[in-house]
C-alpha positions, 0 to 999 in steps of 0.5 A: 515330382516333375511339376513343370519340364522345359519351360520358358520362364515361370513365377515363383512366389511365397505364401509366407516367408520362402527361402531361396537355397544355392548349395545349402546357403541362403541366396535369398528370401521371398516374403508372404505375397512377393514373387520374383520370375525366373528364366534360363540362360544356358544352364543358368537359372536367372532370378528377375528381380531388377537384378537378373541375378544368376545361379546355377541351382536353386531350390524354394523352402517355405519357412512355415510348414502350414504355407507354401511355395508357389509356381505361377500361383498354385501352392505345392508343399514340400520344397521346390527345386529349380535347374536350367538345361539348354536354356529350359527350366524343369521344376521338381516338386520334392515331398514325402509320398504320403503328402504327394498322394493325398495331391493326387487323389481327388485330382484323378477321381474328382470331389467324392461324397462320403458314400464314395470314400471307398473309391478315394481308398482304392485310388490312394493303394493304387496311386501308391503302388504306381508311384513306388513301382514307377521311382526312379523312372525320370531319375536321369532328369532329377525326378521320379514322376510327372505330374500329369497324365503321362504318371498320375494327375497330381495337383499340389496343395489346390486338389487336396480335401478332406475325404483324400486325406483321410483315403491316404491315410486309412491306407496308409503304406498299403499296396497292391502286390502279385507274388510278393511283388508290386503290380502293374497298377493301371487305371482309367476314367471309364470302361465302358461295362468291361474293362480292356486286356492289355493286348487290346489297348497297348503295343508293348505291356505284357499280359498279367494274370491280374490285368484282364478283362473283367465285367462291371455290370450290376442288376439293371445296368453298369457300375461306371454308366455313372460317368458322363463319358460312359457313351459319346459320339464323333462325326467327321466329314469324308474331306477332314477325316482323310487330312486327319488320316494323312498325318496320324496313319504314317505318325503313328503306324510309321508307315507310309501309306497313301491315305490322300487320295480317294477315302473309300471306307473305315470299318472294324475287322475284329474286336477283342474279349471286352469288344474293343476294336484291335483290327480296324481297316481304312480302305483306301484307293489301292487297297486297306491300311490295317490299324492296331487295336493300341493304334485306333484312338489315335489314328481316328483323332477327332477334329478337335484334334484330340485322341479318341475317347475309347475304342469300344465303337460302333463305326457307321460311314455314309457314302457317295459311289465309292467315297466316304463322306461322312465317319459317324462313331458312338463309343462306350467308356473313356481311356485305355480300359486296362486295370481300375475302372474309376467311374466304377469304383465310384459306383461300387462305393454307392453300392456298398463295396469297400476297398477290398472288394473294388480293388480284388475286383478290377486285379484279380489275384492280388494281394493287399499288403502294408509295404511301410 
């Protein structure tokens, strides 16, 4: 696991005894509280303790199994491995699957209450399905996964509980499978009332008969209108938008189109079978620079600087003679929409759904199997 790639320095501390490790020897020990500072020189790791000692490789093993190594103070069980490449540090976290699962359960869906357990079940089968279909996906850099969002949110010893371990282990070596073979497994925060096709919110991930559009409605609304991000809203004045544009439009499309001149509209062509946008036009001095559904959330980043929270928009500009002034989007849901919606599975745990039911719901045609 990929705790922390390319840093300048981090603190490596002890919550009890840890043991430093160069090629299976002891180089040194840390005792419960003490932490030294580590940095890079070349592809040396360098040890500041008053020393500055150097090593070419060094790995952190807590001596007691109920206290942990620690990276800028936050506790990570299992061992933590330390390189230097080109003056950088790359932190790997190495511990079993089960243990890595029950870090990253509750830190994607959040403290859930007993009626939610569900929910934590079905995030644990999906998390481990992504992380044993994703093995080996960094192996060039010495790790399998990242720990953030780019992978799945994984936050050590400090997001695990109670409710996450008892999910990962209820499941315990339970995947998801398609003709015999791990999925796909993707999943977001909120759809919104019906999750994405893949053609709709990425460029490059093939349709699967299990990852398509299917709706989260119950009696008298949604399962996911639980979420505080099921509906959101972003303003931009005409002058920020267009700067946005200048630099989004080419960094994304790779095109070079002329977005600096006079802004004249941003309105949506097509939307898709979930009533996500995947044609939206920005119309511009010598004409209109067509987007790509996978495209929107990040050409219309918002001043904040942040991607769009969706795209399943309603897109509303105000105007002077032919110039946009004012872009006003109101969206539903939050993430690419593809796969397990978490809010909804939350929500169909309060209805009574178990784990089965949720999971069958947002892959269809899926099998669980017990893979260990």
């Amino acid at each position: 696991m990929g705790l922390v790639v390319n840093a300048a320095r981090a603190r490596i501390g002890a919550q009890g005894d840890v043991a430093a490790v160069q090629g299976g020897r002891p180089a040194f020990r840390l005792s419960d509280g003490e932490s030294v500072t580590l940095t890079a020189e070349g592809r040396a790791v360098v040890v500041d303790d008053g020393d500055r000692r150097r090593f070419e490789h060094l790995s952190f093993v807590s001596l007691r199994h109920d206290r942990f190594v620690t990276i800028d103070g936050r506790p990570f069980r299992g061992a933590i491995e330390v390189v230097a490449r080109d003056g950088q540090l790359t932190f790997v976290n190495v511990v079993s699957l089960e243990e890595y699962l029950v870090g990253v359960v509750n830190a994607e869906m959040g403290p859930r209450g007993p009626a939610e357990r569900a929910a934590l079940e079905a995030q644990a089968v999906v998390s481990r399905t992504y992380a044993l279909a994703n093995r080996g996906r960094f192996g060039s850099a010495g790790y399998d996964l990242l720990a953030g969002v780019s992978d799945q949110v994984y936050g050590g010893v400090e997001r695990e509980t109670a409710s996450g371990r008892a999910a990962v282990r209820a499941t315990a070596g339970t995947v998801l499978t398609y003709r015999g073979r791990l999925i796909a497994p993707f999943f977001h925060s909120t759809c919104g009332g019906r999750t994405a096709d893949p053609e709709e919110s990425f460029q490059s991930v093939r349709a699967r008969p299990y990852l398509r559009s299917v709706s989260d409605r119950k009696p008298g609304g949604f399962y996911c209108d639980i979420s505080p991000r099921f509906s959101w809203r972003v303003e931009w004045d005409g002058a920020t938008l267009r700067d946005i544009l200048r630099r989004t439009v080419p960094g994304t499309l790779g095109i070079d189109a002329d977005v600096a001149g006079v802004l004249r509209d941003v309105y949506v062509r097509r939307t898709g079978r979930s009533g996500r946008v995947t044609d939206l036009r920005i119309v511009v001095s010598d004409g209109e620079v067509p987007v790509p559904g996978w495209a929107v959330r990040r050409v219309l980043e918002t001043p904040e600087g942040s991607v769009l929270g969706g795209s399943s928009v309603e897109i509303q500009g105000s105007h002077e003679g032919d110039r946009l002034t004012r872009l006003t989007v109101t969206g539903r849901g939050w993430g690419h929409g593809v796969g397990m919606c978490q809010w909804g599975a939350v929500g169909r745990a309060r209805a009574g759904q178990d784990a089965d039911t949720i999971l069958h719901t947002y892959f269809p045609g899926t099998d669980l199997v017990r893979w260990y």
